[in-house]
Residue, then its C-alpha position, 0 to 999 in steps of 0.5 A: x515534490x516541496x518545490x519551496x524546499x528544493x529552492x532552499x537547498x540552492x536549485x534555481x528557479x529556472x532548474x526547478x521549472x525546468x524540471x517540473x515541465x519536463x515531467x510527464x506524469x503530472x496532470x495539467x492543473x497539478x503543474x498549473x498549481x505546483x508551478x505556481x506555488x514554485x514561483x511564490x516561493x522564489x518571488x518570496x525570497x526575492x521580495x525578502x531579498x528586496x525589502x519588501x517585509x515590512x508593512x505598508x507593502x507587499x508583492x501580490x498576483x493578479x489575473x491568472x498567477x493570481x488564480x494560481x493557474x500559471x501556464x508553462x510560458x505565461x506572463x507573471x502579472x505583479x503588483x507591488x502594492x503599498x499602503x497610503x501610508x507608504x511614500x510611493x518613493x520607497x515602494x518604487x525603490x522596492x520594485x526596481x530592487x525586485x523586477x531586475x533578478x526577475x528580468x534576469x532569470x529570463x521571464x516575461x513580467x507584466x508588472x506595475x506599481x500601486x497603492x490600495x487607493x489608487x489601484x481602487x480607483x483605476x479599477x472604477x475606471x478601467x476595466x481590464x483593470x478591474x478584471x485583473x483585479x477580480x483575482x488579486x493574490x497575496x505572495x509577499x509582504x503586508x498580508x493585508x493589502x490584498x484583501x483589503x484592495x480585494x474587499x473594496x474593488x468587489x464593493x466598488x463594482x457591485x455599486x457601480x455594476x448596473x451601470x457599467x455591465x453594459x459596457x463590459x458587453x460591449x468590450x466583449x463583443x469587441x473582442x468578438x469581432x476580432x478573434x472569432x468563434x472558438x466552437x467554429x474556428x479553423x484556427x483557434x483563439x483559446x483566450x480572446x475568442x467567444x467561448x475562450x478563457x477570457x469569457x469565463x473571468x467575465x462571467x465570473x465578474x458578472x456572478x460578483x457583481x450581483x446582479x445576476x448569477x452564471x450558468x455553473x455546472x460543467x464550466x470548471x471542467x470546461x476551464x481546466x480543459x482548456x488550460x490543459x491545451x494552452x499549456x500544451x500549446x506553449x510547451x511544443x512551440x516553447x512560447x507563450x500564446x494562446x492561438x493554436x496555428x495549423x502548424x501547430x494543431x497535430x503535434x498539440x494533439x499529439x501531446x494530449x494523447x488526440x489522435x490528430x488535429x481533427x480530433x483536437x478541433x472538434x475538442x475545442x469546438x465542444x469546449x467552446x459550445x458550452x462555455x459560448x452557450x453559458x456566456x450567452x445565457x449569463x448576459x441574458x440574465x444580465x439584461x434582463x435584471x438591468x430592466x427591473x429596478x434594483x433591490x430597495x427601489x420600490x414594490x416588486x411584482x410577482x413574475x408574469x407567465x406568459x403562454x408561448x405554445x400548449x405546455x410552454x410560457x415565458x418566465x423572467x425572459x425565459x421560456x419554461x414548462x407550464x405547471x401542467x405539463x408532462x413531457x414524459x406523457x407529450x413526446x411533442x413538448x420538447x419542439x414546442x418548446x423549442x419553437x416557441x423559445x425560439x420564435x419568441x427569441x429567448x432562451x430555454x431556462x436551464x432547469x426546463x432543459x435538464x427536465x426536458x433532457x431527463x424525462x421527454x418521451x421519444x418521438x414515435x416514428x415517424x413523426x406525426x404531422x404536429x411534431x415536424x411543424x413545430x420542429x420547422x417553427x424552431x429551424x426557422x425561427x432565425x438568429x434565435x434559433x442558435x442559442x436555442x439549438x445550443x441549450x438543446x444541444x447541450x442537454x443532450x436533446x439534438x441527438x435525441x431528436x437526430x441520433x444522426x447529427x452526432x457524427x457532424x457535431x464539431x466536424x471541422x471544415x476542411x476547406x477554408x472558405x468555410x468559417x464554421x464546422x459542419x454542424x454549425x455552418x448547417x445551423x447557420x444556412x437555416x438561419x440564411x435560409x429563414x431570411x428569404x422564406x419570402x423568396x420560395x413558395x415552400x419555406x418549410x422545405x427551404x429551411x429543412x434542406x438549409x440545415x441537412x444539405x451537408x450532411x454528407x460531409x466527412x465520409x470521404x465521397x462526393x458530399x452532395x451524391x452521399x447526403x442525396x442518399x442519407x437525407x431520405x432515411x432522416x425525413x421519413x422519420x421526421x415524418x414527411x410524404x414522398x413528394x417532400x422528399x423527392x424534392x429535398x433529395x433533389x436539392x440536396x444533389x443539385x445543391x451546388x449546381x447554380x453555384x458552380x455553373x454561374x462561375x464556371x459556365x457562359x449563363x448566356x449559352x442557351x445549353x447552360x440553362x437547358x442543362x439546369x432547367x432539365x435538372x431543377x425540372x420546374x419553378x417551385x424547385x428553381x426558386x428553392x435552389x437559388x434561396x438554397x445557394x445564396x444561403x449556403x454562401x453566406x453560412x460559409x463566410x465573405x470570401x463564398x457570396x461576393x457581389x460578382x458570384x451574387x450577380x451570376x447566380x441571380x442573372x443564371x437563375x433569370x435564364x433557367x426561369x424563362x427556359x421554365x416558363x409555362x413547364x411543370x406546376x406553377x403552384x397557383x392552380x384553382x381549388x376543387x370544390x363541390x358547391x351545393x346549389x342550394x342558398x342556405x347558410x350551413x356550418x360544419x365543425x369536426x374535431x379528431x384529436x387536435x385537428x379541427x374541420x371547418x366546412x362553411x357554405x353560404x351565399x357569396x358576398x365580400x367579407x365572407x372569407x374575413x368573417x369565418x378567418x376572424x371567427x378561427x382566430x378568436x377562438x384561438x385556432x392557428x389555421x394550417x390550411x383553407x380552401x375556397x371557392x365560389x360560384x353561381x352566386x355560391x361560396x364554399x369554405x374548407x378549413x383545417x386548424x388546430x389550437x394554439x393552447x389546450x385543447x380545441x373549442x367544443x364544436x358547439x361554440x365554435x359554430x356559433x362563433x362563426x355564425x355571429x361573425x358571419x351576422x357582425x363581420x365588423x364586431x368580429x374585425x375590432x375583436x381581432x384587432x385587439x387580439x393582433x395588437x395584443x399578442x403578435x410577435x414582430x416578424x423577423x422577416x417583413x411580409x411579401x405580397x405580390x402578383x401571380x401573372x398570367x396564372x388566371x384569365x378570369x381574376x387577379x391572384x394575389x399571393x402573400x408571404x408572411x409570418x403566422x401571426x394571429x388573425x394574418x388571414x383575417x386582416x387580408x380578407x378585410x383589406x379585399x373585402x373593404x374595397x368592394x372586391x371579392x375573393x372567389x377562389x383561395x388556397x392558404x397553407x402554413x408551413x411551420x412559422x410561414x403562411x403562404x396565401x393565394x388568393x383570386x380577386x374578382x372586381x365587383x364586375x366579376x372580372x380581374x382587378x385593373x392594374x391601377x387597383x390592384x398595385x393599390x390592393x397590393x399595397x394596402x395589404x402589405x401596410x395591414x401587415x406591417x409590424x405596429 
């Protein structure tokens, strides 16, 4: 229908939109355009009826009318523009004539005066202006005013931009703060929260700027969508707004064909995903670009690659493939590159997780034992682990990797304590799980029960009982042996049980920790399920983890560890080790695949544990795991490892590297120093080391909790072995991104370490390890 045409043959305006909102067989963005082309043409007469035809004046559209994307009952936002030329005098005269017949006809204006210079100068200084201004529209009047404010504003900004963009993130975390999450929220800002349409002007904004360009594939479809919901919000509650309350959520879903309210926020949390993910990778860039000097400030260099993780490096703050690698012949590729981006908190260039997504080879079932290390690495690597899921998520890649996950991806809550939906309140219990990994003696499974102890949520049946009995299935394929299991079951069973009995049950009555020593069954258990309860809280929101229910818990599990004292494993029992009776110094290396064995047998001394640990790491070998043992004047040394890049060191080199360190532990030890400084990232979690009591009558045992960082081993054997002490048993593991170490320190009496020595022991090794 010609809505200007019908408006000439004498319907009013207020018919015609009543008309045109009526129909239902015209789609979001045809009603969005025809109501705006609609409201031109009677702004148009009006302006004419006004006076505003000659020149040095016009009526133009800002921010979304400026867009053409008029919503049923949004505001008309209006400047009468004019000209330097123009007496501001007469301009307002011309707006008095003009916002009176739109007042009238009873619709809502946001309307101000300007001329071209002034509003040019309001723009460099204030940016809600500027962002209204990036969509300025001629609707009546001088033709040219607009694009002349236009063409100013946009050179304005992009002198300006590298200086103020930082500004314009912080307005927008503002604004964050106080509207939410749109992907997780149980009551849904369309416009202010992150994700939301105001998201989309900024990025648009930045993209202008030209300072660094905006992810653009699917966000149009995502804006249009969007639009779609907020008019179908304003036309049910027959108001303008943008906050879809939960009165409101069925009869909106109903309006766009959704069968109800579940279905309607699981569509605006996938809308919101990806738009958040485009916002968040858009700033990224932006950051990135304001450290480099701008165009014309000098010589620039190539962009470095820097390795990540076999197959993976960082290019211009993002991680990306290698040259060399083929993620349709290396089906681990894709984790490593998600690891490694995560740990290394930045994202997955675009273009890597399209190819990721277009070519990776499917994992083998079960996983091998490389794949789910790696996948722990990227669970727990923290915060940055969020913006990574999501690029991976994105790209189609979490299903791949968990064909289970689709059912809770956008699932929403259905209790109000919770802030997010399911799937990202598991992501987020991950992410509170990486912050105690020091708490537990087995990270890697804290961190893999944070992200799957939901996943029974949405069947209708007891959510823990029901993702007991799913979570088995998901980790035999990623790969992990029986007993692993068992105690993710275990946990994913219990995982409310400290939580609710805290609250609800006398701590104090020896029944109460009875009943929790008897489920837990022993330490190692007790110690996950509390860092899994504490997690849990703080992934659902404020109103789960207060400071009271924080205290019952801690003084609970206090009652149920005294009620475990001395029951079921302690987890620092010594090794096992056939020790050869003979004095020679021996080195046996053997490679399979990417696994490599080191044997060491040699006469025992301090520094011989720091020796061989410093030789692993320069070349080049993350150790997953050591055992260590001496006696009768003898030390045995078992290592397992794999390469950080390529492939593993001939075995030739690598025995002689360990022979000479064993020659020159002190040449070794400034190598390693050097290599630490050089390429170890800072820890998101600071280090642990503690002391084991009671677990030997013969030596201290000091077991110490850290991030893998290169030559981790090696910096602790120095500390011990510097202060005359030897290590005469050790056990060292590494679970994903974590090494948990225990080791048995004799002073040189071949007895355990005064408590004077070994409270300074304790703290000199946790000053080695600190960051910088």
């Amino acid at each position: 229908m010609n809505w200007t045409v019908a408006l000439s043959k004498g319907e009013s305006y207020g018919e015609l939109r009543a008309r045109l909102l009526a129909r239902t067989d015209v789609s979001g963005p045809d009603r969005r355009r025809a109501l705006a082309r609609l409201t031109d043409g009677w702004l148009a007469e009006l302006a004419m009826g006004a006076g505003a035809t000659v020149g040095g004046v016009a009526l133009v559209a800002i921010g979304g009318y400026g867009r053409s994307e008029l919503s049923p009952f949004s505001d008309l936002d209006l400047i009468l523009l004019h000209s330097s030329e123009t007496p501001a005098g007469y301009a307002e005269m011309i707006a008095e004539r003009l916002w009176y017949p739109i007042w009238d006809a009873g619709v809502r204006l946001d309307h101000s005066v300007q001329s071209v210079g002034g509003a040019r100068q309001l723009a460099r200084s204030d940016l809600p202006t500027l962002m209204a201004l990036m969509d300025v529209r001629h609707v009546a009047g001088d033709p040219d005013l607009a694009g002349t404010l236009h063409r100013r504003m946009l050179a304005d900004w992009r002198t300006d931009a590298r200086e103020r963009l930082p500004r314009l993130h912080d307005t927008m975390f503002e604004r964050w703060n106080r509207s939410g999450d749109l992907a997780f929220a149980t009551v849904p800002d369309l416009k202010e929260s992150r994700g939301g349409l105001r998201d989309m002007s900024v990025m648009r904004a930045v993209a202008a700027s030209w300072v660094a360009d905006c992810p653009h594939q699917g966000l149009a479809e995502s804006r249009s969508e969007l639009l779609d919901i907020r008019d179908a919000l304003h036309r049910t509650t027959g108001r303008p707004g943008d906050r879809v309350q939960l009165e409101q959520q069925d009869p909106v879903a109903a309006r766009l064909g959704l069968p109800d309210r579940d279905d309607l926020l699981r569509t605006i949390a996938i809308l919101g995903r990806s738009v958040g993910h485009a916002v968040d990778l858009t700033w990224h860039r932006v950051f990135r670009a304001l450290e480099e000097p701008p165009p014309g400030a000098g010589p620039t260099t190539r962009p470095q690659r820097r390795p990540l993780a076999n197959g993976v490096v960082e290019q211009g703050g993002e991680a990306t493939l290698a040259r060399s690698a083929d993620p349709a012949h290396d089906p681990v590729l894709l984790l490593r590159t998600a690891a490694a981006a995560a740990q290394s908190g930045i994202p997955i260039a675009p273009a890597t997780a399209a190819r990721l997504a277009r070519s990776s080879a499917p994992l083998p079932v079960p996983w091998p034992g490389d794949a789910l290390a790696w996948f722990v690495r990227f669970i727990g690597a923290g915060q940055p682990m969020l913006s990574v899921w999501e690029s991976l998520d994105q790209a189609g890649l979490i299903t791949a990797l968990l064909p289970d996950w689709e059912r809770l991806r956008s699932l929403p809550q259905r209790d109000p304590v919770h802030l997010y939906t399911v799937d990202r309140h598991l992501m987020q219990t991950a992410v509170e799980c990486a912050r105690l990994v020091r708490s537990v003696r087995r990270p890697d499974l804290l961190v893999l029960t944070g992200l799957l102890h939901d996943i029974g949520k949405g069947t209708g049946r007891d959510h823990s009982v029901v993702g007991a009995e799913m979570v088995g299935e998901w980790l035999v394929r990623m790969g992990l042996p029986e007993v692993d299991i068992e105690t993710i079951v275990l946990l994913i069973r219990q995982h409310l049980l400290l939580s609710e009995t805290a609250t609800r049950r006398d701590p104090d009555d020896p029944a109460t920790a009875a009943m929790v020593a008897a489920a837990v069954g022993d330490l190692p258990t007790l110690e996950l399920l509390a860092a899994l309860t504490e997690a849990d809280s703080l992934a659902a929101g404020p109103a789960a983890w207060t400071g009271w229910k924080a205290r019952q818990v801690a003084h609970l599990t206090a009652r149920v560890r005294s009620e475990l004292g001395g029951t079921g494993p302690t987890g620092f029992e010594e090794p096992a080790l056939e020790l050869p009776s003979g004095g020679a110094t021996e080195v046996r290396v053997a490679i399979d695949g990417d696994q490599v064995s080191i044997t060491v047998t040699a006469p025992d001394r301090p520094g011989l544990l720091a020796a061989v640990a410093g030789a692993l790491s320069l070349q080049r070998l993350t150790v997953h795991g050591a055992t260590v043992r001496s006696e009768r004047g003898m030390a045995g040394q078992r290592w397992t490892a794999a390469p950080e890049f390529g492939d593993p060191p001939d075995p030739a080199t690598l025995k002689a590297e360990i022979t000479r360190s064993l020659a020159d532990p002190a040449g070794t030890a400034a190598r390693v120093a050097r290599r630490r400084i050089a390429v170890a990232p800072s820890p998101a979690v600071p280090p642990r080391v503690g002391l084991a009591t009671g677990a030997s009558d013969s030596a201290t045992v000091i077991e110490v909790r850290a991030h893998d960082v290169p030559g981790l081993l090696h910096t602790v054997a120095v500390v011990v072995a510097g202060r005359g002490l030897s290590v005469v048993s050790a056990v060292v593991h590494t679970w994903g991104a974590d090494a948990v170490d225990v080791l048995y320190v004799q002073d040189p009496h071949r007895g355990p370490l005064s408590p004077a020595v070994a409270v300074d022991l304790i703290a000199a090794i946790e000053a080695a390890l600190a960051p910088g």
